[in-house]
FIFIVO-596944 format. One line per field, with one value per residue (C-alpha): residue number from 1; residue in three letters; x, y, z. Coordinates in nm, 2 decimals, decimal comma. Layout:
<recs>
num = [NUM  ...]
residuo = [ala  ...]
xx = [X  ...]
yy = [Y  ...]
zz = [Z  ...]
</recs>
This chain:
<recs>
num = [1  2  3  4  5  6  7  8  9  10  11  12  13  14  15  16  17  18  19  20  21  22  23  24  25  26  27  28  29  30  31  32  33  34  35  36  37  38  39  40  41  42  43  44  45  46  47  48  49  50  51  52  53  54  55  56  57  58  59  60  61  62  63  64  65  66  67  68  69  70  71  72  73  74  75  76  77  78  79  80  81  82  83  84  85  86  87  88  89  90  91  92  93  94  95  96  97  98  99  100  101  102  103  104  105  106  107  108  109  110  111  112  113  114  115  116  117  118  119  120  121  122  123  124  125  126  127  128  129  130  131  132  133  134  135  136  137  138  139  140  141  142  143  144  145  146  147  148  149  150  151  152  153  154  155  156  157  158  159  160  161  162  163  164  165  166  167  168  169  170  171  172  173  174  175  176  177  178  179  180  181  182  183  184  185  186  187  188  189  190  191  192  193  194  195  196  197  198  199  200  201  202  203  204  205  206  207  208  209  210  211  212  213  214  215  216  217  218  219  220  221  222  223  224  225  226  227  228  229  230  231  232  233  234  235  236  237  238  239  240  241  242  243  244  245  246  247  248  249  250  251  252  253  254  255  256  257  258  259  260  261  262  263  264  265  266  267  268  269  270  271  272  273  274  275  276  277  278  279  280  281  282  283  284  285  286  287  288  289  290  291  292  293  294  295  296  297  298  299  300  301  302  303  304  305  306  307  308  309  310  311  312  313  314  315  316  317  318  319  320  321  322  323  324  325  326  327  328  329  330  331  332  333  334  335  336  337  338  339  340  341  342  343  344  345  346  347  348  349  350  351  352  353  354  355  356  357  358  359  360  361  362  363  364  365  366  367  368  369  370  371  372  373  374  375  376  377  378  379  380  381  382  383  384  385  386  387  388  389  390  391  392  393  394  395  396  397  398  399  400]
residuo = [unk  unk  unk  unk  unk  unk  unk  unk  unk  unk  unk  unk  unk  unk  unk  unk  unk  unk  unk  unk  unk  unk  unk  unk  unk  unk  unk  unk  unk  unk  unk  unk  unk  unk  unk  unk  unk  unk  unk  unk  unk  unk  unk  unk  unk  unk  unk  unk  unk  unk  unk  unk  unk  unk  unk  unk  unk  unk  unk  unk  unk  unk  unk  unk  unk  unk  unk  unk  unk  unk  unk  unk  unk  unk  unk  unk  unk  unk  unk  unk  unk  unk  unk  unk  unk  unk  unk  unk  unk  unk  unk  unk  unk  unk  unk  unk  unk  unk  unk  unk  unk  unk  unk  unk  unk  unk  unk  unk  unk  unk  unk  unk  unk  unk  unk  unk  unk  unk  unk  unk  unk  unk  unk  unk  unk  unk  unk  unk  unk  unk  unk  unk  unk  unk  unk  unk  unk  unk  unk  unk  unk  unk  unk  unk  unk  unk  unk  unk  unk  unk  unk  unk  unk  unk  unk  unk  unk  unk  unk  unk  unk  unk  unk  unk  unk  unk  unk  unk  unk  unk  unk  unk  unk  unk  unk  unk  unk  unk  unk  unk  unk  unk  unk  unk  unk  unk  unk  unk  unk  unk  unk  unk  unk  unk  unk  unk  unk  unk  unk  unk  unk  unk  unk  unk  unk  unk  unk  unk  unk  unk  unk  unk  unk  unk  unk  unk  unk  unk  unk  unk  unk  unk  unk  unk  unk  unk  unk  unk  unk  unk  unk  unk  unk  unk  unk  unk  unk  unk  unk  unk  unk  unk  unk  unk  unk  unk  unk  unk  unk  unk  unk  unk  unk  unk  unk  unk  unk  unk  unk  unk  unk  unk  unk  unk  unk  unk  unk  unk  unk  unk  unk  unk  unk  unk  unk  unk  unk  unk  unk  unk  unk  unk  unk  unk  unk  unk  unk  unk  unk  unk  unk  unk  unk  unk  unk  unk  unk  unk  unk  unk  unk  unk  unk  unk  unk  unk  unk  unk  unk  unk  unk  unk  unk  unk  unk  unk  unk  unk  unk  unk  unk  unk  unk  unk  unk  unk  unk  unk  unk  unk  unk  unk  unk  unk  unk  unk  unk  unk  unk  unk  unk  unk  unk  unk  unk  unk  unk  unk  unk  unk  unk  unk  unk  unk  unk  unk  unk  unk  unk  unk  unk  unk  unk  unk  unk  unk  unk  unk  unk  unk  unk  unk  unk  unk  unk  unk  unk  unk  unk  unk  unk  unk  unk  unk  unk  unk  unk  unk  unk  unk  unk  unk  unk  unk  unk  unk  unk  unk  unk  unk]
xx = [8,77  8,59  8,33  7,91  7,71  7,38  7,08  6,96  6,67  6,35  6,15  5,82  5,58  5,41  5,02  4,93  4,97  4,59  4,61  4,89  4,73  4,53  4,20  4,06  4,20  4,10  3,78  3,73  3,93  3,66  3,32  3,44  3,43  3,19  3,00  3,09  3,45  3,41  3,22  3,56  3,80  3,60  3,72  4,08  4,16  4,02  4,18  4,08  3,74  3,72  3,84  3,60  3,32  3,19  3,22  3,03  2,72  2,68  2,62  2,47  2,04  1,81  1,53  1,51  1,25  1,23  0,99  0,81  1,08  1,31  1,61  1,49  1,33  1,68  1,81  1,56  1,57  2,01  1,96  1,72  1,95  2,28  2,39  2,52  2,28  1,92  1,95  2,01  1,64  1,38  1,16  1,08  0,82  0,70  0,68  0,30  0,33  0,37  0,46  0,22  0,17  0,39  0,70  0,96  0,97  0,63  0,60  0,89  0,76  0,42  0,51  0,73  0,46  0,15  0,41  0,40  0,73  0,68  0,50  0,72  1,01  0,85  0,73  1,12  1,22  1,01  1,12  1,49  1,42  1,25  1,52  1,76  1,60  1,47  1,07  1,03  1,07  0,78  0,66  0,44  0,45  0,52  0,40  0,74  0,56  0,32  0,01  -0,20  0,06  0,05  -0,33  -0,31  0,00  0,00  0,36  0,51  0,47  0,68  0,98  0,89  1,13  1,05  1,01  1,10  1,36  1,30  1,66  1,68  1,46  1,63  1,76  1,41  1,23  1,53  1,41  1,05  0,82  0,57  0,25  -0,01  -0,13  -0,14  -0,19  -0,42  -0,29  0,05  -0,13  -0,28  0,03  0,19  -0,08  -0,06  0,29  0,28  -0,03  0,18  0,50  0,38  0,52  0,45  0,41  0,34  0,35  0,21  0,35  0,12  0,40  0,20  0,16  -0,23  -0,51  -0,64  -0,77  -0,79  -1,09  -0,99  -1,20  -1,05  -0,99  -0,73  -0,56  -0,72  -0,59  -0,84  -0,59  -0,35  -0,23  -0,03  -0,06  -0,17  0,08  -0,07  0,17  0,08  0,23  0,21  0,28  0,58  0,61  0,42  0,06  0,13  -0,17  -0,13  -0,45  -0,38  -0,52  -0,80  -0,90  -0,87  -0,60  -0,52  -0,25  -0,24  0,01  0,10  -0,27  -0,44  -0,82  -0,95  -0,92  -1,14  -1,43  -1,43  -1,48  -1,21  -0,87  -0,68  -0,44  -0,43  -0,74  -1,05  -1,33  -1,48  -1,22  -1,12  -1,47  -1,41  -1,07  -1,26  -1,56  -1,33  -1,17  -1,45  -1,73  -1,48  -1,55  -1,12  -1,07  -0,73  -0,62  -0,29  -0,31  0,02  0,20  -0,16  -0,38  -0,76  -1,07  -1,20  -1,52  -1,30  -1,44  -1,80  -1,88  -1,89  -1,56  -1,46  -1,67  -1,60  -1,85  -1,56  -1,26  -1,05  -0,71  -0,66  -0,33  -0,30  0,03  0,16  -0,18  -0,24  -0,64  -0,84  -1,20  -1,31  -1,24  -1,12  -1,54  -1,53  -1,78  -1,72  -1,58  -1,57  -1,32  -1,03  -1,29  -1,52  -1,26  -1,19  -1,57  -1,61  -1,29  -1,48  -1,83  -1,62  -1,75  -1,54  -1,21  -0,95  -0,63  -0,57  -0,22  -0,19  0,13  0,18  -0,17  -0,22  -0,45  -0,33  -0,56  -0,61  -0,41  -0,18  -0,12  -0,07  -0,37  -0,16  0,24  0,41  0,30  0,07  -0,11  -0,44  -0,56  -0,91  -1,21  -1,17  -0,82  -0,93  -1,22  -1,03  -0,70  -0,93  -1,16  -0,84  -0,77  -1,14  -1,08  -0,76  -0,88  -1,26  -1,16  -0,96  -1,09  -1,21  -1,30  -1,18  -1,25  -1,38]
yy = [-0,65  -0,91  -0,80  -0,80  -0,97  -1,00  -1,22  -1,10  -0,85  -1,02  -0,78  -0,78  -0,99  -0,82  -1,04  -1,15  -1,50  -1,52  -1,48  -1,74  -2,04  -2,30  -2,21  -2,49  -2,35  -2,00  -2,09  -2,28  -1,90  -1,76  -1,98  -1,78  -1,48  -1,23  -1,05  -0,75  -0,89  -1,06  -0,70  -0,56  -0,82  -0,80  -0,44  -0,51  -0,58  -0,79  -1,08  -1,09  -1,02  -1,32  -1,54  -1,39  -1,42  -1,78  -1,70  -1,34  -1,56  -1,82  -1,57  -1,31  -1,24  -1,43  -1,19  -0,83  -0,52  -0,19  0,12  0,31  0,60  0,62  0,52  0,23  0,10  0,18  -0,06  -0,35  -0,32  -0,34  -0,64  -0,84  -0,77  -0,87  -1,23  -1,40  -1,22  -1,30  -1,64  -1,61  -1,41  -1,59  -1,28  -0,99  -0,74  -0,37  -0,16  -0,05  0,29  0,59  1,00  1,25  1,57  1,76  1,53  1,65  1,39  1,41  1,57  1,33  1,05  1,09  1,23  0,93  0,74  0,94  0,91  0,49  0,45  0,19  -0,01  0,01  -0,08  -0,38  -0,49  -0,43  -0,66  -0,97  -0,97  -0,96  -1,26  -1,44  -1,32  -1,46  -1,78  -1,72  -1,75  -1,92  -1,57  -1,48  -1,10  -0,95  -0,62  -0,56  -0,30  -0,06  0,08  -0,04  0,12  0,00  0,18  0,48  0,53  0,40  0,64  0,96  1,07  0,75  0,86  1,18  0,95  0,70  0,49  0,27  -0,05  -0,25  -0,05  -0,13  -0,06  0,31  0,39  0,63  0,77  0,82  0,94  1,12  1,21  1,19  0,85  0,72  0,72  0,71  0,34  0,23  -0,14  -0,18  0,02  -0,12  -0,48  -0,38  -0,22  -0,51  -0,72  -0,53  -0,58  -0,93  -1,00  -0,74  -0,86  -1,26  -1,34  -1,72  -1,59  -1,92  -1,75  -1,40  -1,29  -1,03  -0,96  -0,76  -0,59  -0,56  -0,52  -0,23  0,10  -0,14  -0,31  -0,55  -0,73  -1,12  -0,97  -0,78  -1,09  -1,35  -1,27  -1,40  -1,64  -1,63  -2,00  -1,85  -1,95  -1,65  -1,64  -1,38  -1,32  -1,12  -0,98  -1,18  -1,21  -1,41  -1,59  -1,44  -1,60  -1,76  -1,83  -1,97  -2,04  -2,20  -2,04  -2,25  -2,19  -2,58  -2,59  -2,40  -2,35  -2,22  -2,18  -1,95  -1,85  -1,81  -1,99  -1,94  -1,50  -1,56  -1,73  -1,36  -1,13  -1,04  -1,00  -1,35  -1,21  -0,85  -0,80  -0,63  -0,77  -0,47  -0,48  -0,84  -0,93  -1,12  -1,29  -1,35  -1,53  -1,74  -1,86  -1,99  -2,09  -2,15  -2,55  -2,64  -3,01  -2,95  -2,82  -2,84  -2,67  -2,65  -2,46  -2,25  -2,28  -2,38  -2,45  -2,85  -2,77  -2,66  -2,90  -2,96  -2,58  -2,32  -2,25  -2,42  -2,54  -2,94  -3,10  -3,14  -3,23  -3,47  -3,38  -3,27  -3,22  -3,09  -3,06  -2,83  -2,78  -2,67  -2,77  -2,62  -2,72  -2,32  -2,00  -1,67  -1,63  -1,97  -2,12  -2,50  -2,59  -3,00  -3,22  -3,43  -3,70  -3,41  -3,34  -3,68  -3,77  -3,47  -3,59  -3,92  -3,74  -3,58  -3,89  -3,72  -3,77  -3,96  -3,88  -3,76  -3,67  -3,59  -3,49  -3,35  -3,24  -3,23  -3,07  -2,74  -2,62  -2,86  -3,22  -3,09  -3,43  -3,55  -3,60  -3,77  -3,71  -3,93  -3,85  -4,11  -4,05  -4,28  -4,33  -4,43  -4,42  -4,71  -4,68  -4,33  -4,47  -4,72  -4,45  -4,22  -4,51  -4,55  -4,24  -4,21  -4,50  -4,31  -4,01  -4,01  -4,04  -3,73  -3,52  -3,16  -3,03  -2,69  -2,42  -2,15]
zz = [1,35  1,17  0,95  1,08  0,85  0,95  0,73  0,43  0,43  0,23  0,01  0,10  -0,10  -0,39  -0,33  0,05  0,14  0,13  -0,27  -0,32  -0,16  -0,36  -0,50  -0,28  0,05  -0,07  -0,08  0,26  0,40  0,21  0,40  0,73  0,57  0,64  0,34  0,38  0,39  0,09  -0,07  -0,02  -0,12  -0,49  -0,51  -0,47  -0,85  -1,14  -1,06  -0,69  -0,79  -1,07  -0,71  -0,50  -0,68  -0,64  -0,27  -0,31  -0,55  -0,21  -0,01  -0,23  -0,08  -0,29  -0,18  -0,17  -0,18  -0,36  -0,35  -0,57  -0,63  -0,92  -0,78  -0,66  -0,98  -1,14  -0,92  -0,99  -1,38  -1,28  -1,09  -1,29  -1,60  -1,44  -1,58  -1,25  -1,03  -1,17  -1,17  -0,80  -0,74  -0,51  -0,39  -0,50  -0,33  -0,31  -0,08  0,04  0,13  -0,02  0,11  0,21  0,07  0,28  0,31  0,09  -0,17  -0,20  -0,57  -0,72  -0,63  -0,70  -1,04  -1,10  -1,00  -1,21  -1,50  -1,48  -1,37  -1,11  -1,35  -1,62  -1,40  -1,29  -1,65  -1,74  -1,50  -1,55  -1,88  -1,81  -1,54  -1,85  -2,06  -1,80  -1,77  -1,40  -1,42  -1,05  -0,88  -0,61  -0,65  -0,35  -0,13  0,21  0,50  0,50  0,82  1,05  0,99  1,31  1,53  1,30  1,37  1,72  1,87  1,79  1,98  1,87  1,47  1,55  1,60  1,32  1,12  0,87  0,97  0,69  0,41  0,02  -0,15  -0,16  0,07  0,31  -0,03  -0,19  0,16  0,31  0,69  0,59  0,68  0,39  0,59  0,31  0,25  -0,07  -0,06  -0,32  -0,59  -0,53  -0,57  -0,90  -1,06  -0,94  -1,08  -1,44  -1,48  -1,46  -1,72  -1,96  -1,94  -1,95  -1,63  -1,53  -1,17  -0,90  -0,59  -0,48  -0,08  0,12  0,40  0,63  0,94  0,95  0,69  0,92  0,70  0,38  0,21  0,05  -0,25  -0,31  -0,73  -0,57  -0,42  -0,69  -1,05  -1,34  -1,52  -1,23  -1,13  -0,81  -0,47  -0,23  0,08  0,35  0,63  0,96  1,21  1,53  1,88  1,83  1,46  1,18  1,10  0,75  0,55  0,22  -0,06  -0,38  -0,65  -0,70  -0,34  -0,30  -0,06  0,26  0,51  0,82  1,05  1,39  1,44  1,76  1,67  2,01  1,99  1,67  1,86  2,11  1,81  1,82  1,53  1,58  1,24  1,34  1,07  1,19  0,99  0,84  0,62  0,56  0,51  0,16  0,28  0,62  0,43  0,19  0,48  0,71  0,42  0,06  0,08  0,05  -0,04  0,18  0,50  0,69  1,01  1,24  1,52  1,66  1,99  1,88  2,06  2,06  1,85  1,54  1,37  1,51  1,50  1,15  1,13  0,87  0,60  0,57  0,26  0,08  0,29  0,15  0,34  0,69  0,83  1,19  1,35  1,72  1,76  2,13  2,21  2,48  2,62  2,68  2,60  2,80  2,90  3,06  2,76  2,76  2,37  2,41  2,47  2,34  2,28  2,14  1,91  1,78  1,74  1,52  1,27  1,22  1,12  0,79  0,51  0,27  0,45  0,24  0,46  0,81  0,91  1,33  1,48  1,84  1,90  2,28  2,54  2,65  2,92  3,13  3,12  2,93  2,75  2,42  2,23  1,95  1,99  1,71  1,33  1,24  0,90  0,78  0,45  0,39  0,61  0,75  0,88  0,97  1,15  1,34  1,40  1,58  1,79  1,95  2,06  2,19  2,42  2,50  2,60  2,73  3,09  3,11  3,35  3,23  3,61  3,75  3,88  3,65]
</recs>
């Protein structure tokens, strides 16, 4: 009998295949990767790690948020300090809210706190971003919860989660909700640590849900010697309501608001007035030499009526604007031509920039659809003379 010889039996390889290709290749593998794919493939060895990395920097988060506990702080002082990491930070913010007396955690983390913990962690950080060469970071605080249901529902608190989770959060609170609001001091400590530690900060974010159960003063917001630009954003139907006032209250945007809810009394950014009242006022009667307005419904006497204070306009941009002619009481609030009469009565306009403004309660038409933008008064002049001759014979009748 002849003798069987079958083929020979291959050792199995010592590295996967994935490890032997090209680093070119391994890097495309790596794009389709997920990250917590990637988190794992850095634990595998040294080496793997050192091949990972470049992919694991891409898709590293350039914005995070922490909480006023230890652990948390620990972790912001880590991160801030690492060499590869820093350089990556965009965002930074705080979380509002704080324990009650009966949670748990309560006594830890307001001793931590009475001891000038969060502070000190914060102060440490900016200088390791400065020490890292990263000094373009935005700092801010966020709502972890939102406090307007809080008040408002009762049963719904029992079951609460937080809403938005700083890192460490569910490690700090353990089963217990931070219900105490604490906007104002977190603002201030946040505000301290940046004069201390020399921080060039350019941008401050308010990431809210409401401004309900917080009176707020505009030095809380407004930093003597600060040069950063205040970005408020609200909690909205559908997109947040961005509001953004450069620190020398010269410029404002505005964009996702609902104008017309204003004009009923009522809270177009989730804000009741009571205590907004100094944001509320520096909106509607700070004389800004610059507005750009987009993506919002607003009533055609915006700019006819005391809204918004115009003896210095220089700038207007509007953009997805949405105009109507009355509001939910059926009182009549002009027209398109209203509208465009009442841009050509501001002497002090230099530019106007219009972009898919249209009628949105009756004709539903375009107003202006393609960006045009005019310089001067008399380009500005003539620009909106032909939209008057446009749009005076659209018919506003119906039944109210």
């Amino acid at each position: 009998m002849s003798n069987l010889v079958g083929p020979p039996v291959q050792s199995a390889p010592t590295h996967s295949p994935l490890f032997t290709l090209p680093q070119e290749l391994f890097e495309t593998v790596l794009n389709y990767c997920k990250k917590k794919d990637i988190d794992e493939l850095r634990l595998i060895n040294k080496q793997v790690n050192i091949m990972v990395t470049p992919a694991f920097l891409c898709n590293f988060p350039t914005q995070h948020r922490f909480v006023f506990t230890k652990k948390s702080m620990q972790g912001l002082i880590g991160l801030t300090a690492h060499p590869a990491l820093a350089p990556l930070l965009k965002t930074i913010t705080f979380g509002t809210h704080r324990l009650e007396s009966e949670a748990i955690h309560h006594e830890a983390q307001h001793d931590f706190i009475l001891d000038g913990g969060p502070v000190a962690g914060m102060i440490q950080a900016m200088k390791n971003l400065q020490s890292q060469g990263n000094t373009r970071v935005t700092f801010g605080v966020y709502d972890d919860i939102d406090s307007y249901d809080y008040n408002e529902d009762i049963d719904y608190v029992e079951c609460r989660k937080l809403d938005v989770a700083g890192y460490a959060a569910e490690n700090s609170y353990g089963d217990c909700v931070p219900t105490q609001n604490a906007f104002v001091s977190t603002l201030k400590s946040l505000r301290y640590a940046v004069q201390v530690s020399d921080y060039p900060l350019t941008e401050l974010d308010l990431d809210l849900f409401s401004f309900i159960d917080r009176a707020i003063d505009l030095e809380d917001i407004f930093w003597e010697g600060s040069d950063a630009t205040i970005s408020i954003y609200m909690k909205g139907k559908a997109e947040k309501a961005v509001t953004k006032i450069s620190s020398d209250k010269s410029h404002l945007i505005m964009a996702y608001h609902d104008m017309e809810h204003e004009r009923l009394g009522s809270d177009y950014l989730g804000m009741e007035k009571i205590f907004y009242d100094d944001v509320y006022t520096l909106l509607y009667k700070n004389s800004f030499r610059s507005l750009d307005l987009s993506h919002m419904n607003a009533p055609y006497d915006m700019f006819s009526s005391q809204i918004f204070d115009k003896s210095q306009l220089i700038d207007l941009s509007l953009s997805e604007i949405a105009f109507s002619a009355v509001d939910e009481s059926h009182t009549c609030l002009g027209t398109a031509a209203h509208l465009c009469r009442s841009l050509k009565e501001i002497p002090t306009l230099e530019r106007l920039t219009l972009e898919n403004i249209s009628d949105g309660w009756v004709t539903a038409d375009f107003i202006q659809e393609k960006k045009v933008q005019w310089e001067g008064q008399d380009q500005i002049q003539a620009g909106l003379d032909k939209l008057i001759s446009r749009v005076a014979g659209w018919s506003y009748d119906f039944q109210l």
